[in-house]
CHARMM internal coordinates of N, CA and C (Angstrom, degrees):
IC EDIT
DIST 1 N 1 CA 1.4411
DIST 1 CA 1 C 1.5323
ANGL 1 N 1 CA 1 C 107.24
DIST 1 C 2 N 1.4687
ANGL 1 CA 1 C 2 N 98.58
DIHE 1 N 1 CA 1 C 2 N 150.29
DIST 2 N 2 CA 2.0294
ANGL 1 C 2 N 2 CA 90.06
DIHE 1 CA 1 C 2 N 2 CA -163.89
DIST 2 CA 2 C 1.8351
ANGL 2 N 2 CA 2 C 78.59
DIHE 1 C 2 N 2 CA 2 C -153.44
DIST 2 C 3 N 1.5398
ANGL 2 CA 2 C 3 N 90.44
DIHE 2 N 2 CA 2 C 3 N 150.71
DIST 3 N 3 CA 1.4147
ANGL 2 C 3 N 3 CA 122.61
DIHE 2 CA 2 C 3 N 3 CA 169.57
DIST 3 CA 3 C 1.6989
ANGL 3 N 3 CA 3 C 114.89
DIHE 2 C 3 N 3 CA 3 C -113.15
DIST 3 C 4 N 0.9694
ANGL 3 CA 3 C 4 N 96.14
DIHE 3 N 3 CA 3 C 4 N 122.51
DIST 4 N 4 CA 1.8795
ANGL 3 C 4 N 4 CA 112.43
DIHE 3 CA 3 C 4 N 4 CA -177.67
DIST 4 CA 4 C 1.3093
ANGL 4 N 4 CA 4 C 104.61
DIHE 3 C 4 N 4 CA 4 C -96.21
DIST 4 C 5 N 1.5074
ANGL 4 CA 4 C 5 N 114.06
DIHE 4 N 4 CA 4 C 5 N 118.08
DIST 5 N 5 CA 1.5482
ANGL 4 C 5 N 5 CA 104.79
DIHE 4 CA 4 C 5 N 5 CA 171.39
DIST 5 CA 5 C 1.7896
ANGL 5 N 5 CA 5 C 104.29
DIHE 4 C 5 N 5 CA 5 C -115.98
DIST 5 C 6 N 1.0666
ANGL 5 CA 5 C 6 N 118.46
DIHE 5 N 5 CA 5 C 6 N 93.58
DIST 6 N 6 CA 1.7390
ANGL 5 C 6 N 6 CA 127.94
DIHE 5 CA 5 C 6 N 6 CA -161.43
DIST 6 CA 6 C 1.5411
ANGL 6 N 6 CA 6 C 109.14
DIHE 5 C 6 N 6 CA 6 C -71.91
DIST 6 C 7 N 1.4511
ANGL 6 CA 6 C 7 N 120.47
DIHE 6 N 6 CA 6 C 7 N -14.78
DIST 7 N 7 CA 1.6397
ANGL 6 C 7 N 7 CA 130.34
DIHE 6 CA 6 C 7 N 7 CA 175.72
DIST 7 CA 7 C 2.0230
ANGL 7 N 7 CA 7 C 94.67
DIHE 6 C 7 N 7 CA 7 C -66.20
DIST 7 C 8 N 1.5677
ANGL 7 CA 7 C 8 N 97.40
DIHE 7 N 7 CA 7 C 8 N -58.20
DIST 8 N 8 CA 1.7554
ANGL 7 C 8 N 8 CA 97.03
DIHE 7 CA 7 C 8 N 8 CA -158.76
DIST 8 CA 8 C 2.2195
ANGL 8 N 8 CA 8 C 90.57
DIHE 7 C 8 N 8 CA 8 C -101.65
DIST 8 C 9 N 1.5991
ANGL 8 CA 8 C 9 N 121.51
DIHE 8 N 8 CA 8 C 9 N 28.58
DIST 9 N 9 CA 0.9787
ANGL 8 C 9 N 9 CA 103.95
DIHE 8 CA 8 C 9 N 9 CA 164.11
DIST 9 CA 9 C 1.2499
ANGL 9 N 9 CA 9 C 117.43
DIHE 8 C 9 N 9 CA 9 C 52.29
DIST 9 C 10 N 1.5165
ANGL 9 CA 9 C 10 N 133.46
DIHE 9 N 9 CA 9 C 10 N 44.37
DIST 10 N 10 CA 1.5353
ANGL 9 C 10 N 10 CA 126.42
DIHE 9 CA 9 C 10 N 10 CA -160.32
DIST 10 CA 10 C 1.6850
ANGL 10 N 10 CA 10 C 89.25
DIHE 9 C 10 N 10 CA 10 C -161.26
DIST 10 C 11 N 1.3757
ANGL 10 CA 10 C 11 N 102.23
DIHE 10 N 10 CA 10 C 11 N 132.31
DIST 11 N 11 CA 1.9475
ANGL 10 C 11 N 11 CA 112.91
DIHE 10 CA 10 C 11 N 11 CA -167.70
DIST 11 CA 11 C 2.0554
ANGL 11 N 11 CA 11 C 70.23
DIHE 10 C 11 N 11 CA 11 C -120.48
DIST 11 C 12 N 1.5489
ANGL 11 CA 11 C 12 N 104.28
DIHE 11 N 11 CA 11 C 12 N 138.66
DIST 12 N 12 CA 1.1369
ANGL 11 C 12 N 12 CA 126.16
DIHE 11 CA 11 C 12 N 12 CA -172.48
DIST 12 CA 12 C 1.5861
ANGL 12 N 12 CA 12 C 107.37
DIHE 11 C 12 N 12 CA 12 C -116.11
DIST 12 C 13 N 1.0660
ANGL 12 CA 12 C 13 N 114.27
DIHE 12 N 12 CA 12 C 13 N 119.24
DIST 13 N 13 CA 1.6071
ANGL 12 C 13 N 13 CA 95.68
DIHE 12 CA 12 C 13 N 13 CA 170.39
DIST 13 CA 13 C 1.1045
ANGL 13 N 13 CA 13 C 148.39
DIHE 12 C 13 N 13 CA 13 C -105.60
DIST 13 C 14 N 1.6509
ANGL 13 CA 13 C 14 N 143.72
DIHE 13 N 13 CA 13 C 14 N 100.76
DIST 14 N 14 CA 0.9166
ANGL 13 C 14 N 14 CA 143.09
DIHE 13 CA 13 C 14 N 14 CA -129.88
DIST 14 CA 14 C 1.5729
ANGL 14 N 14 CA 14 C 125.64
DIHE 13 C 14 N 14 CA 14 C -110.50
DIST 14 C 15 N 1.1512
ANGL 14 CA 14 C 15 N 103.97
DIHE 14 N 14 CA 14 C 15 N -18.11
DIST 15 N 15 CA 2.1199
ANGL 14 C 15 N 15 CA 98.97
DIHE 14 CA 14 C 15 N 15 CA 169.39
DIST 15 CA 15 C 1.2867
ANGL 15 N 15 CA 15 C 98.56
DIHE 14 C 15 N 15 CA 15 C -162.53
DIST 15 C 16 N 1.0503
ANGL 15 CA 15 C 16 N 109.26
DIHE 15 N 15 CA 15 C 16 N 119.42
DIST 16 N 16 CA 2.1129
ANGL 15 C 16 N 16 CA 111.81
DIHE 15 CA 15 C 16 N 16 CA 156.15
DIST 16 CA 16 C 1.2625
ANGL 16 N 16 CA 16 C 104.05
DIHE 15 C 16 N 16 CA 16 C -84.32
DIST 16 C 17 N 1.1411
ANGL 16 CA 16 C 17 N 131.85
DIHE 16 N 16 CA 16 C 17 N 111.68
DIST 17 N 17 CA 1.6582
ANGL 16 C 17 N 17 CA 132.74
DIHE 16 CA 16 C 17 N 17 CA 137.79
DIST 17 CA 17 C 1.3648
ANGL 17 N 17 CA 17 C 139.95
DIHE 16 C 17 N 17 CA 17 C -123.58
DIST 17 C 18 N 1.0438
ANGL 17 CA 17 C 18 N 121.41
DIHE 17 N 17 CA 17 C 18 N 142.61
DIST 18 N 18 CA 1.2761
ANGL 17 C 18 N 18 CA 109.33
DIHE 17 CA 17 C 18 N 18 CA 164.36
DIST 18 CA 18 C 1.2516
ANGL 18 N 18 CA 18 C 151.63
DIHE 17 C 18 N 18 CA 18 C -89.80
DIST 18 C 19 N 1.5899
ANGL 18 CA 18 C 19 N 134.81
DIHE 18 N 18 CA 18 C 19 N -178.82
DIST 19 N 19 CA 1.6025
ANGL 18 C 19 N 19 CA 109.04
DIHE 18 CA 18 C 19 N 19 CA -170.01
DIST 19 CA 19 C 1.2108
ANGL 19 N 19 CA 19 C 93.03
DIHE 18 C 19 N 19 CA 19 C -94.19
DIST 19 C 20 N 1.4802
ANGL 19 CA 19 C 20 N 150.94
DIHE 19 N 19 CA 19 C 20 N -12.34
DIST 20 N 20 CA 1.4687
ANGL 19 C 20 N 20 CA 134.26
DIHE 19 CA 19 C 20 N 20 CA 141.89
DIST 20 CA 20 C 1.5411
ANGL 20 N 20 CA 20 C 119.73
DIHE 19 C 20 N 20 CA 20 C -26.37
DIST 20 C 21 N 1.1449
ANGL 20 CA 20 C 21 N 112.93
DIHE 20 N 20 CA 20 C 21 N -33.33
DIST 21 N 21 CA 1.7299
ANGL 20 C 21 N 21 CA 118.09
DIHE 20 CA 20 C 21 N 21 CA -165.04
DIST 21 CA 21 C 1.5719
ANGL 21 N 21 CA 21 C 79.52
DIHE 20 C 21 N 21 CA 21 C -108.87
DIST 21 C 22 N 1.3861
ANGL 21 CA 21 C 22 N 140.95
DIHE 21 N 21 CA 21 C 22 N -85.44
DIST 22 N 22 CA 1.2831
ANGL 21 C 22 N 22 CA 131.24
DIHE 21 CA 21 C 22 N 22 CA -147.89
DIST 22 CA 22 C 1.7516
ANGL 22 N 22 CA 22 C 91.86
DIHE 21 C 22 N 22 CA 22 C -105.62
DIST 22 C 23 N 1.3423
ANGL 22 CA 22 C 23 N 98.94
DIHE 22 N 22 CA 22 C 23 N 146.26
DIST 23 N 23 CA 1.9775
ANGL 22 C 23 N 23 CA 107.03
DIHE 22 CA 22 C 23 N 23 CA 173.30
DIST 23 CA 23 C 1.4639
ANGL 23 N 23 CA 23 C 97.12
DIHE 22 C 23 N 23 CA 23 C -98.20
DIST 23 C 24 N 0.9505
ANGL 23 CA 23 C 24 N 114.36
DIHE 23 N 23 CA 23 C 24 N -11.61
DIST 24 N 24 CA 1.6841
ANGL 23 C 24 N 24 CA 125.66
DIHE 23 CA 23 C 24 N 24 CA 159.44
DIST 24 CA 24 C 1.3315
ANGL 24 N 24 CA 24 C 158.13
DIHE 23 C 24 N 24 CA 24 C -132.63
DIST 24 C 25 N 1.1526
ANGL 24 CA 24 C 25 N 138.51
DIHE 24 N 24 CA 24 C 25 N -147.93
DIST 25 N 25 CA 1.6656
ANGL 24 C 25 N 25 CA 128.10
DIHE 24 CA 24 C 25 N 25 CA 178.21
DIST 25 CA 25 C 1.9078
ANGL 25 N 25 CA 25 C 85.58
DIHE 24 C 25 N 25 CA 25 C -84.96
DIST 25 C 26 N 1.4997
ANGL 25 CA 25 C 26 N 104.21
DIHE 25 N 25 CA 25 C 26 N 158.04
DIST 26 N 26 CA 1.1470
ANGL 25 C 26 N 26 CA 100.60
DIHE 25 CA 25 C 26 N 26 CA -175.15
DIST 26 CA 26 C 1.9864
ANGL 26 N 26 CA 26 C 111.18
DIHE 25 C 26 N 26 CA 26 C -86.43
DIST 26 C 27 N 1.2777
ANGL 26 CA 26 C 27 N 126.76
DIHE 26 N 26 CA 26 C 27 N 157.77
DIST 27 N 27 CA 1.2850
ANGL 26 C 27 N 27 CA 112.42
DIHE 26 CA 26 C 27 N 27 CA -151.11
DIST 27 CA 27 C 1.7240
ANGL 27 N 27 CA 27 C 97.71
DIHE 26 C 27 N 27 CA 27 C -77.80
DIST 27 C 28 N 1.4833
ANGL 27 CA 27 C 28 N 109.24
DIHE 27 N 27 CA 27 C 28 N 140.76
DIST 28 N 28 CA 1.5420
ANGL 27 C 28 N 28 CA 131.68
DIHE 27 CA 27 C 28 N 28 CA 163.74
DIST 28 CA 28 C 1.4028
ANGL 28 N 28 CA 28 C 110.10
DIHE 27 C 28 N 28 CA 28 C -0.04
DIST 28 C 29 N 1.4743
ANGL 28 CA 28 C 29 N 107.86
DIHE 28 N 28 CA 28 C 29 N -72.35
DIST 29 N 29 CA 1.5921
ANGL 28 C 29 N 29 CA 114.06
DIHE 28 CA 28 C 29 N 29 CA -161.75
DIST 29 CA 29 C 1.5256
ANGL 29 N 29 CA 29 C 110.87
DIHE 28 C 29 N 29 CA 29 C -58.04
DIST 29 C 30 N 1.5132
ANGL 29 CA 29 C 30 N 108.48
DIHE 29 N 29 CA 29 C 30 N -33.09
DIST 30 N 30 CA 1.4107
ANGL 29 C 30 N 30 CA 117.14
DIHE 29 CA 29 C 30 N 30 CA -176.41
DIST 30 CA 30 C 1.2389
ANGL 30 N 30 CA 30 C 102.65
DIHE 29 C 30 N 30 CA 30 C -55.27
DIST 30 C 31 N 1.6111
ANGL 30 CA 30 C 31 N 101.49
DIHE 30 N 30 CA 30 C 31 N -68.11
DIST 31 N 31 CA 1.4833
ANGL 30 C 31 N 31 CA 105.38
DIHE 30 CA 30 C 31 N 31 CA -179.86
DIST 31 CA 31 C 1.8190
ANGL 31 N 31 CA 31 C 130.37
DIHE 30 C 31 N 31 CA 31 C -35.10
DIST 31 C 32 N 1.3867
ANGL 31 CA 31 C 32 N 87.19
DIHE 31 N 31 CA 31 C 32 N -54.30
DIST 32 N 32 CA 1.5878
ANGL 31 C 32 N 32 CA 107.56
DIHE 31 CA 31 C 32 N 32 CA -179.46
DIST 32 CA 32 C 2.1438
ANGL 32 N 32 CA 32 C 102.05
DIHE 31 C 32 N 32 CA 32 C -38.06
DIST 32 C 33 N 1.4649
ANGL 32 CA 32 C 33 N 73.62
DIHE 32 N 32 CA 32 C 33 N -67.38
DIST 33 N 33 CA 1.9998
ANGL 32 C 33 N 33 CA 82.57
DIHE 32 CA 32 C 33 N 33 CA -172.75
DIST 33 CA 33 C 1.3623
ANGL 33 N 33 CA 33 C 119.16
DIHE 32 C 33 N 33 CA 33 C -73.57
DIST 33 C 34 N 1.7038
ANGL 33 CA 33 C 34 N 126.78
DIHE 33 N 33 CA 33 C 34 N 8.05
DIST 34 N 34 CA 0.7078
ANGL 33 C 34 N 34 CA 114.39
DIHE 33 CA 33 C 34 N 34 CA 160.33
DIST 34 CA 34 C 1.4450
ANGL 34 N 34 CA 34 C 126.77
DIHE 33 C 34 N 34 CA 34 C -113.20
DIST 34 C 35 N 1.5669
ANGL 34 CA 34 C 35 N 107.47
DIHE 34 N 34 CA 34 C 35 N -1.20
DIST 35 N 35 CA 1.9495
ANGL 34 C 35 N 35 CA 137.49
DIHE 34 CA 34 C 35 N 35 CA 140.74
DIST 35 CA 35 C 1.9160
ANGL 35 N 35 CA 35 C 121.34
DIHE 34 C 35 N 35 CA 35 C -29.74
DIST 35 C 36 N 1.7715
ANGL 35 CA 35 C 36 N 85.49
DIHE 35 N 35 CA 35 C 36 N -50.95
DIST 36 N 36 CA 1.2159
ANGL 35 C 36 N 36 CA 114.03
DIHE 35 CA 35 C 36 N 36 CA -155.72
DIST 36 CA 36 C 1.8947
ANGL 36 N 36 CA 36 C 91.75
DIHE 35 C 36 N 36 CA 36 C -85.08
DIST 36 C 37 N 1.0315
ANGL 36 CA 36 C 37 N 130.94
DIHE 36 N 36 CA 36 C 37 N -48.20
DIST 37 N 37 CA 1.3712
ANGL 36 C 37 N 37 CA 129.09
DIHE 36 CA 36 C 37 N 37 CA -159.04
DIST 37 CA 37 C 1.7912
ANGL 37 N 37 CA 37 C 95.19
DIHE 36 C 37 N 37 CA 37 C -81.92
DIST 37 C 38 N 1.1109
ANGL 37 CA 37 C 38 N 115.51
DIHE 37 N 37 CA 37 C 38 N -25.68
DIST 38 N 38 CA 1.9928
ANGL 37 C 38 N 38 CA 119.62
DIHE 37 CA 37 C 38 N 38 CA -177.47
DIST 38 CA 38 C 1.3766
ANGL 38 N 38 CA 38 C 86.95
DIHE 37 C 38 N 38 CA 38 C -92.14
DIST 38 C 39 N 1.2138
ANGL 38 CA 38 C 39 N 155.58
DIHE 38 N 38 CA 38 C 39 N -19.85
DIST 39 N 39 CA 1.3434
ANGL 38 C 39 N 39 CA 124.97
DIHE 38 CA 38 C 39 N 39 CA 168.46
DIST 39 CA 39 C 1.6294
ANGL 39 N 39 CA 39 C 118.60
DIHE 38 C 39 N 39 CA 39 C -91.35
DIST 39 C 40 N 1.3950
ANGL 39 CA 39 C 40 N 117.69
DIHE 39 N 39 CA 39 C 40 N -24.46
DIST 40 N 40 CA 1.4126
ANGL 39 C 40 N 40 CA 121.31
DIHE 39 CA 39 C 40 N 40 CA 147.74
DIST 40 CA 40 C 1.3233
ANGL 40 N 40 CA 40 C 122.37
DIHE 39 C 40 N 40 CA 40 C -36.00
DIST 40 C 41 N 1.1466
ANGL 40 CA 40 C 41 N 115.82
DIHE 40 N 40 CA 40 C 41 N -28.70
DIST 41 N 41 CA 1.7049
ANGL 40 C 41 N 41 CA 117.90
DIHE 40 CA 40 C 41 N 41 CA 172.24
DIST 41 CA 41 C 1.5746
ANGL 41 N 41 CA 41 C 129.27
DIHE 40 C 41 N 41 CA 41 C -65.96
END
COOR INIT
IC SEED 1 N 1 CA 1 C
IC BUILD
């Protein structure tokens, strides 16, 4: 899963997993707060 920031030209990358580890997308909130702590940067 990757974050594109198209203003500063920079694809961010944000979780490798697999569907061995997750049977799915990983849940929202995770995502959310872990959105939130890479744009704090």
């Amino acid at each position: 899963m990757y974050l594109i920031n198209d203003g500063k030209l920079l694809i961010y990358l944000l979780w490798i997993y697999t569907h061995e580890e997750l049977k799915g997308r990983p849940d929202d909130k995770d995502i959310k707060s872990l959105i939130d702590s890479i744009l704090e940067v």
